[in-house]
C-alpha positions in Angstrom: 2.0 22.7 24.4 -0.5 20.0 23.8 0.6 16.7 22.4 -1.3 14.5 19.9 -0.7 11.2 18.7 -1.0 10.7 15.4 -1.8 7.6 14.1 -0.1 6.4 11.2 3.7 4.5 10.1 3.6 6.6 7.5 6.9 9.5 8.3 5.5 11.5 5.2 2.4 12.0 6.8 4.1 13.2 10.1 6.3 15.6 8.6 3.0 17.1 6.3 1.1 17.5 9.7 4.4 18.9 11.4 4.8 21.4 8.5 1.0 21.9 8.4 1.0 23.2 12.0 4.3 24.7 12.2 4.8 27.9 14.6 1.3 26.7 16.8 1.3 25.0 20.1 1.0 21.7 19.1 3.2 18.7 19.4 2.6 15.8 16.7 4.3 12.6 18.1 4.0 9.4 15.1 2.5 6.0 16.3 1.6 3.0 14.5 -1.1 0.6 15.5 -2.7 -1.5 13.5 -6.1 -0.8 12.6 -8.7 -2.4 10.9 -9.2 -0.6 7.3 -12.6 0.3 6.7 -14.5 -0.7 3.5 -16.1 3.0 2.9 -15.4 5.5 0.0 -15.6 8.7 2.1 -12.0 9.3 3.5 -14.4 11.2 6.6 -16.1 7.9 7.6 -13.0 6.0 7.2 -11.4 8.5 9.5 -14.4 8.4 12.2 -14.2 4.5 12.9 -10.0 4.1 12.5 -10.1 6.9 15.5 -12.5 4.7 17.8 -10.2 1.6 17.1 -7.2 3.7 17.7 -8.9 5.9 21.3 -9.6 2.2 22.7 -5.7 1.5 22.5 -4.9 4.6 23.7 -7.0 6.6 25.6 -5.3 9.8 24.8 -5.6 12.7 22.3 -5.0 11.3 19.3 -5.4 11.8 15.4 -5.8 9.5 12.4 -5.9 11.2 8.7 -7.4 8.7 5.9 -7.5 9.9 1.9 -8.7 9.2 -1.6 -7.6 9.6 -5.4 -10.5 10.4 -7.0 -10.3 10.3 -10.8 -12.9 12.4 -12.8 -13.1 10.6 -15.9 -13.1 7.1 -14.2 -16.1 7.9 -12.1 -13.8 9.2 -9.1 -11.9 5.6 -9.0 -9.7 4.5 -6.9 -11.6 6.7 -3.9 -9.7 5.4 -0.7 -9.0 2.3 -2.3 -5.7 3.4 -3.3 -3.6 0.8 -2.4 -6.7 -1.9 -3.6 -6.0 -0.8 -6.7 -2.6 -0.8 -7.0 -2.0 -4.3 -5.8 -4.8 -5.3 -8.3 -5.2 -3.7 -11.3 -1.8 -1.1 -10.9 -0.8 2.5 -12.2 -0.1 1.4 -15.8 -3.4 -0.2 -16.1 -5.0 2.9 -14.9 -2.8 4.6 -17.6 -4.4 2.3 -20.0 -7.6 2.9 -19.3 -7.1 6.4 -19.9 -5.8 6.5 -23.2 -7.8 8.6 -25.4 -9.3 10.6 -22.3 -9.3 14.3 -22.3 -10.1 14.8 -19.0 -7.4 13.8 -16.8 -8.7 15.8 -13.1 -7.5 14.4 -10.3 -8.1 15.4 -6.6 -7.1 14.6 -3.5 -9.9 14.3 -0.6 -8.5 14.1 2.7 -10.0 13.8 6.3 -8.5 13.6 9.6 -10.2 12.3 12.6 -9.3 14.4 16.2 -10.7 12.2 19.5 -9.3 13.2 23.0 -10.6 11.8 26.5 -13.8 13.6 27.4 -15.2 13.4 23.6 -18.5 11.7 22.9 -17.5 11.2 19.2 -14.7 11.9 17.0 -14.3 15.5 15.3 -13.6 15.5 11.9 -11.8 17.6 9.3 -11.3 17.2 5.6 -10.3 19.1 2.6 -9.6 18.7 -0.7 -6.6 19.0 -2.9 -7.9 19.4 -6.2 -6.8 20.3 -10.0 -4.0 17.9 -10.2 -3.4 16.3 -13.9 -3.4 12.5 -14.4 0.3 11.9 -16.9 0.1 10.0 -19.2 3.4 8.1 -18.1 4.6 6.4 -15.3 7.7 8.6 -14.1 10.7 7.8 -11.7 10.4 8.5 -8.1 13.8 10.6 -7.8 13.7 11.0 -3.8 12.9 7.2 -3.3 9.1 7.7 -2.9 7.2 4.9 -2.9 3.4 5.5 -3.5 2.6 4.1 -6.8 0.2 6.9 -7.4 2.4 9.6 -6.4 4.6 8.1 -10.0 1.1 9.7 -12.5 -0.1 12.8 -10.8 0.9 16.0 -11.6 0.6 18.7 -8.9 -1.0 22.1 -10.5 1.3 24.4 -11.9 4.2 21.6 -12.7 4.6 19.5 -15.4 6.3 16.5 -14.0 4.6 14.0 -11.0 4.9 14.0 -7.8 7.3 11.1 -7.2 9.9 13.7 -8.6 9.8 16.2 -6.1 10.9 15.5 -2.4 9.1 14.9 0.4 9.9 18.1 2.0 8.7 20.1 -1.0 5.5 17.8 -0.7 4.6 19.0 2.5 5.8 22.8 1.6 3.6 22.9 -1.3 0.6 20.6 0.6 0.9 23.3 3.6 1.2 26.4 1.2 -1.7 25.6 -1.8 -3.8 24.7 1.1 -3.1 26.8 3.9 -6.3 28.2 5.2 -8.5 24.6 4.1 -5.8 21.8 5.2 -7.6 19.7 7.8 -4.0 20.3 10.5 -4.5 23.8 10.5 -8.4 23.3 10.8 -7.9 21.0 13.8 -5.7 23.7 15.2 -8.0 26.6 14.7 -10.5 24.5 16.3 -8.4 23.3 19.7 -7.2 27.4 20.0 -11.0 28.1 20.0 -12.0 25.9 22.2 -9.8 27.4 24.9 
């Protein structure tokens, strides 16, 4: 079984990996470090630099995963300044902005970084997560989720946000819509190939 560290504090993002590779030989093991954030809007080079900073602390297989909210209507704001814009301008000002809007398509783009000793460079997955609805309301987080965003987007098919579903059908659903394209499973497929 090979293990890799994944970079993040984040348990969410564990358990989304764990579920992403579930029934494969791979071992995901959580680790926080902290990393200097990058200043980019593509989630991939985000990804590339966070796992240099992470292989230098490490020196082991390891695997970061970076991603962005990308708004239609407002140009694809917040991109992976997610949290930027939630300290600063907040959900409910993003909700204002969009009053009036038709379009409310949101997406998800996500990359994840793979780097194990014997690489030159990172390799790097990404995928996105598309077709989700922007409410037009900021609703409860039910299973004590905390992302702001996850409080005004709408997953497809369902008509109330994310924040109102748990964690566990989160992942499900994230593993399931996007089984064949999720960047764990294409870092899998890649490691079994490479055998």
């Amino acid at each position: 079984m090979k293990t890799i560290t994944f970079v993040t504090g984040n348990e969410t993002k564990v358990r989304h990996a764990m579920e992403a590779v579930k029934g494969l030989d791979i071992e995901i093991v959580g680790k926080k470090l902290d990393l200097v954030e990058s200043r980019e809007e593509d989630p991939a080079i985000v990804v590339a630099e966070k796992a240099d900073q992470a292989f230098e602390l490490l020196l082991d297989n390891l695997m970061v995963e970076d991603s962005g909210i990308f708004i239609r209507a407002l140009g694809g704001f917040p991109r992976t300044f997610v949290h930027f814009a939630e300290e600063t301008i907040g959900i409910a000002n993003i909700l204002k902005m969009m009053e009036g809007v038709e379009d409310r398509h949101v997406e998800f783009r996500q990359s994840l970084a793979y780097l194990e000793p014997g690489m030159d460079e990172p390799k790097i997955f990404s995928y996105v997560d598309g077709n989700f609805t922007l409410s037009d309301k900021i609703w409860d987080s039910e299973f004590g989720d905390t992302a702001n965003f996850n409080k005004i987007l709408i997953p497809p098919g369902e008509s109330k946000a994310l924040s109102t579903f748990s964690a566990e059908w989160q992942a499900e659903r994230d593993s399931k819509t996007n089984a064949e394209t999720i960047h764990y499973r294409q870092l899998a497929k890649w490691l079994a190939n490479r055998k």
